[in-house]
N, C-alpha and C positions, 0 to 999 in steps of 0.2 A: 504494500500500500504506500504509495508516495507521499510524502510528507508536506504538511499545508504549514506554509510558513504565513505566522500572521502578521499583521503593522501596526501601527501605533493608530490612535484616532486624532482625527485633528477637528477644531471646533470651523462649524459651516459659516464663512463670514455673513453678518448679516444681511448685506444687500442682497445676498444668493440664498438666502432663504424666502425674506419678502418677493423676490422674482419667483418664486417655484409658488408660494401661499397663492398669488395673482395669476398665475397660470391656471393653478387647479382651483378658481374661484372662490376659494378658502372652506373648501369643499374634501373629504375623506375619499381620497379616490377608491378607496375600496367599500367601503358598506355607506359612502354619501351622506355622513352626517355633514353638517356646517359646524362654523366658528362658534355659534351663537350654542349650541349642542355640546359640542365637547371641546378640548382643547386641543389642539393642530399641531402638529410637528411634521417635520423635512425626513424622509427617509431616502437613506443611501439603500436602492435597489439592490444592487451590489454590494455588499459589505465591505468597508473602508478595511476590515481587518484583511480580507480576503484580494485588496487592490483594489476595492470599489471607488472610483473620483469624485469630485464635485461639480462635473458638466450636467448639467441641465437633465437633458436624458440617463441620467443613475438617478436622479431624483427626485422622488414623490410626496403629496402631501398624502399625507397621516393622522386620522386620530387616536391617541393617547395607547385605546385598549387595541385596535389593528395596526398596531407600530410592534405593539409587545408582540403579538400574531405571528407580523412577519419576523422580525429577529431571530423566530423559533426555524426558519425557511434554513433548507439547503442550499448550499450555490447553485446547485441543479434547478431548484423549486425558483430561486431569483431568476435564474436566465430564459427561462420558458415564463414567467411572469412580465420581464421586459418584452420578450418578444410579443405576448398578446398586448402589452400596451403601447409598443409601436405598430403593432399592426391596427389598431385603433386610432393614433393618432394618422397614419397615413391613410385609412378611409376619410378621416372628417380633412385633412387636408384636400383630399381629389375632390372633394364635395366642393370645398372652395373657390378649388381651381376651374371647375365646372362653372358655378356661380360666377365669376370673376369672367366668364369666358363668354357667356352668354350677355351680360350684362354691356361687355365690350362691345359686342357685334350690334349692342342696339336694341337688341331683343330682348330687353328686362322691363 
């Protein structure tokens, strides 16, 4: 069994947390509570211990008790988790780009 070397954690600078809370409309990407509901945290997708970064895409908004949830996740369970949330974000993106395309032609 190969050996998982782990890393230190580093704290997420603030403006790159309020960027991700406004992203995910300060919204629990996973069970959709709001702000107003619980309290919101930044989750590294990827675990920082594991090499998870601070780009945009490793990171999710969280409430409190599905932040603890995921912690409990595999690296495995993390990488097939980002993959259905980008393949999510790249549907609602083509939706856009449809929108945006239509809209150009005059046709909106």
């Amino acid at each position: 069994m190969p050996k998982i070397v782990t890393l230190g954690y580093r704290n997420l600078p603030k403006e790159k947390r309020l960027e991700i809370l406004e992203r995910d409309n300060r919204t629990c990407q996973d069970c959709g509570c709001n702000e107003q509901a619980k309290k919101l945290q930044v989750h590294h997708i990827l675990s920082q211990r594991y090499g998870g970064d601070d780009e945009s895409s490793n990171l999710i908004t969280l409430c409190t008790k599905c932040h603890r949830k995921a912690d409990q996740q595999t690296v495995t369970d993390a990488i097939n988790k980002t993959q259905e949330w980008s393949d999510e974000f790249n549907e609602e993106r083509e939706k856009l780009i449809r929108s945006f395309a239509t809209y150009s032609s005059g046709n909106w």
